[in-house]
N, C-alpha and C positions, 0 to 999 in steps of 0.2 A: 504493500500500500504506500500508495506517496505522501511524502508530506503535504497537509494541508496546507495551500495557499494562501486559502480564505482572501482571491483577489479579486475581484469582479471584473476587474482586466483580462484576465487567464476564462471567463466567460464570453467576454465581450470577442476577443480572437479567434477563439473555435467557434463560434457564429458567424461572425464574418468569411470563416475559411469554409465552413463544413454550407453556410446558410442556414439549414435546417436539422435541429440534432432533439434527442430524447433527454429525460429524466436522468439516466444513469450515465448517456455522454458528458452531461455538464458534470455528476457527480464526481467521473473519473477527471477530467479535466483540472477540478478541484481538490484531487486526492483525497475525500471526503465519503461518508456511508452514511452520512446524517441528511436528508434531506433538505428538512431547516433550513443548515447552510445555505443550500443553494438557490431555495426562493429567499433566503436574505440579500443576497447576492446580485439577483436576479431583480430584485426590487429596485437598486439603484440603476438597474438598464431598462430603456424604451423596448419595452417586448411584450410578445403577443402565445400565448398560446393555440394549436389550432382547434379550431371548433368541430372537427371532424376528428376519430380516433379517439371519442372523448376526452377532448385535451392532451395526448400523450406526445406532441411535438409541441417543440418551441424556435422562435424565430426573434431576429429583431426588427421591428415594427420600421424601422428604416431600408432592409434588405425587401419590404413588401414591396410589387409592382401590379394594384389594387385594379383591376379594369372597373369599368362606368358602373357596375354596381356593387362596388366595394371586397369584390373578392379577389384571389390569390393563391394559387399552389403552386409549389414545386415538383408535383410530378409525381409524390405522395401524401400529401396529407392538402387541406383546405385551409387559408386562414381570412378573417373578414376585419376587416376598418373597422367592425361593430364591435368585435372581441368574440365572447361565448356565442355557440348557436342559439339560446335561448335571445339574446339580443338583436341576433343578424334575423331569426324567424321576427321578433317583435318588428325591427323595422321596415320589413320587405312586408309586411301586412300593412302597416300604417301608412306607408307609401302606394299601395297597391290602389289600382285604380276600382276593379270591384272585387277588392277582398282577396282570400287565396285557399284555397284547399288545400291538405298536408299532401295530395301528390303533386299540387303543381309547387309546391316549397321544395317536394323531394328535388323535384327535376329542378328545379332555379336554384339550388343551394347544394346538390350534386349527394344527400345526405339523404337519411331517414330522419325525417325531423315531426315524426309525428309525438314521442313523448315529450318533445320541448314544446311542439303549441299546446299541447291534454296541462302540461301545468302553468302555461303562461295564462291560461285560460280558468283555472282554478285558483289563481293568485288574482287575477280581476285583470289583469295588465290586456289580454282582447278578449274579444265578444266570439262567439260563435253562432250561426244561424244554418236550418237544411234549405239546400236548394235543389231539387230532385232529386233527395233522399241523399245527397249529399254534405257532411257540414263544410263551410265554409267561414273560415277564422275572418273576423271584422277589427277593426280598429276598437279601443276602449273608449277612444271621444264619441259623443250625441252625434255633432256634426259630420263628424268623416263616415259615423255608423250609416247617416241617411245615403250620404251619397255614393258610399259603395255598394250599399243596397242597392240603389235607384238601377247603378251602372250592372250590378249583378242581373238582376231582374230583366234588363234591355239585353245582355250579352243571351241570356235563356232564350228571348223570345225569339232573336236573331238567328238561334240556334233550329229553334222548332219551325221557322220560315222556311232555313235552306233544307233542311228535312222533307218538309211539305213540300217543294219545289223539287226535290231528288226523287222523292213519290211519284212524283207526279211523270217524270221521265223516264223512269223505271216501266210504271204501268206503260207510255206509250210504244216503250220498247218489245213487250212482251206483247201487246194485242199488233204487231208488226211481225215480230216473229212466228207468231201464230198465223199470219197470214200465209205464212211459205208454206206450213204446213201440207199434206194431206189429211184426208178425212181420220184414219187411225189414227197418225199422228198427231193429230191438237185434241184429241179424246185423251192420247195418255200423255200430252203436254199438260193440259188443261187439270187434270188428276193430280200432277206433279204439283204445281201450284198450289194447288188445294190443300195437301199433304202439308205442304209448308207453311200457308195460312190456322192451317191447325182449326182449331171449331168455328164453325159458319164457313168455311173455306169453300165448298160445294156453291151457295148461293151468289157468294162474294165474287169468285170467281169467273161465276156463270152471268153475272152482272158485267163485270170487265168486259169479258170478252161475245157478248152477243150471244149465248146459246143457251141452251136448255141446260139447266141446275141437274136432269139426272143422268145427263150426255157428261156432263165432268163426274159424278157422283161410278157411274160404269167405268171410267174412264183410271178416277182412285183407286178402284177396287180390283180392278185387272195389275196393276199395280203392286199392290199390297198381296198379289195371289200370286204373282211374277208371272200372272195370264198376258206376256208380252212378248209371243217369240216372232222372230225375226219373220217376215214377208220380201215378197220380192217388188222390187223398185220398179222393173218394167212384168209387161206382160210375157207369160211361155211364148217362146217364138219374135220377143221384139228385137229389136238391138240390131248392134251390127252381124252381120253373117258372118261367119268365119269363112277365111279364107285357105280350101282346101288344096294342094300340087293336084294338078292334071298328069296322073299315067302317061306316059308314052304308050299308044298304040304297038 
């Protein structure tokens, strides 16, 4: 074991050298097995621990090169401008336009950070509210609450628009393709669909596409019995003639 240092310079060097180093690098760096020491130590430098790894790296908060929204890695661990993840979730919520769900936090903060919003959220610091069975973490101000409300509520209905609009070309796609059909054919197309619509699927169906509710309903059930072997595409005797060698005489 080395003699201890106890120099906050001899920290300061293997940070700058290493940039990013653990609990036990700075300890050996220090010749030390006491902890203590080293957040003593550690207190007279500008540093950051990361907020990913549960804190298990340490950097100095000058070696960070933070992009536009305040974060930072080397390639192993994350560090944020804000400090802990319970910070960096508080303010990417407060700043959010409507709000944030803990997967859209996972994916913006590269983390699982859903037990940091469960107790930011139990400490009063944000609001939570469901938005399609989903909660989604709110600001703890009145003011920011309404307006990322307002803006949640608009991003939903924007949502069930392009939905409605995708329906909508969906269907016109399928009563098109059904027109290539033959007659077999959109009997066990028409059944397929149905299948997929699940219950009312027969009428629903039979609606779309212009025909009789038990033309698709025959059509499922051939289906579901694998009553669908192969026919032939042209008639016995259509097509091209084969071409047989003429004997020589």
């Amino acid at each position: 074991m080395r003699t201890p240092t106890c120099d906050a310079a001899a920290l300061k060097r293997l940070l700058e050298t290493e940039r990013v180093c653990t609990l036990d690098d700075l300890m050996r760096a220090l010749g030390t097995p006491v902890r203590m020491t080293v957040f003593r130590k550690l207190s007279e430098l500008a540093y950051l621990t990361s907020y990913s790894h549960r804190g298990k790296y340490y950097t100095l908060r000058a070696l960070c090169r933070f992009d536009a929204d305040g974060l930072w890695s080397d390639g192993r661990a994350w560090f944020s401008r804000f400090g802990t993840l319970q910070n960096t979730c508080r303010h990417f919520v407060e700043r959010s336009e409507a709000g944030l769900a803990a997967t859209e936090l996972d994916a913006a903060l590269h983390v699982d950070t859903r037990q940091a919003v469960r107790r930011l959220h139990r400490r009063g610091l944000l609001e939570r509210e469901k938005f399609d069975g989903v909660f989604v973490y709110l600001s703890a101000r009145a003011s920011d609450q309404r307006r990322q409300r307002a803006a949640r509520r608009e991003t939903a209905a924007g949502g069930e628009a392009a939905e409605a609009a995708l329906a909508h070309e969906l269907n016109a796609a399928i009563v098109l393709f059904f027109g290539l059909l033959d007659e077999r054919q959109r009997r066990c197309y028409a059944g397929l669909e149905s299948l997929k619509v699940g219950a009312g699927g027969d009428a629903r169906i039979a609606r779309l596409l212009g025909i009789d509710p038990h033309t698709v309903a025959k059509g499922r059930r051939q289906l579901l019995a694998g009553d669908v072997a192969s026919e032939r595409l042209r008639k016995p005797g259509g097509g091209r003639p084969s071409a047989e060698k003429k004997r020589r005489g």
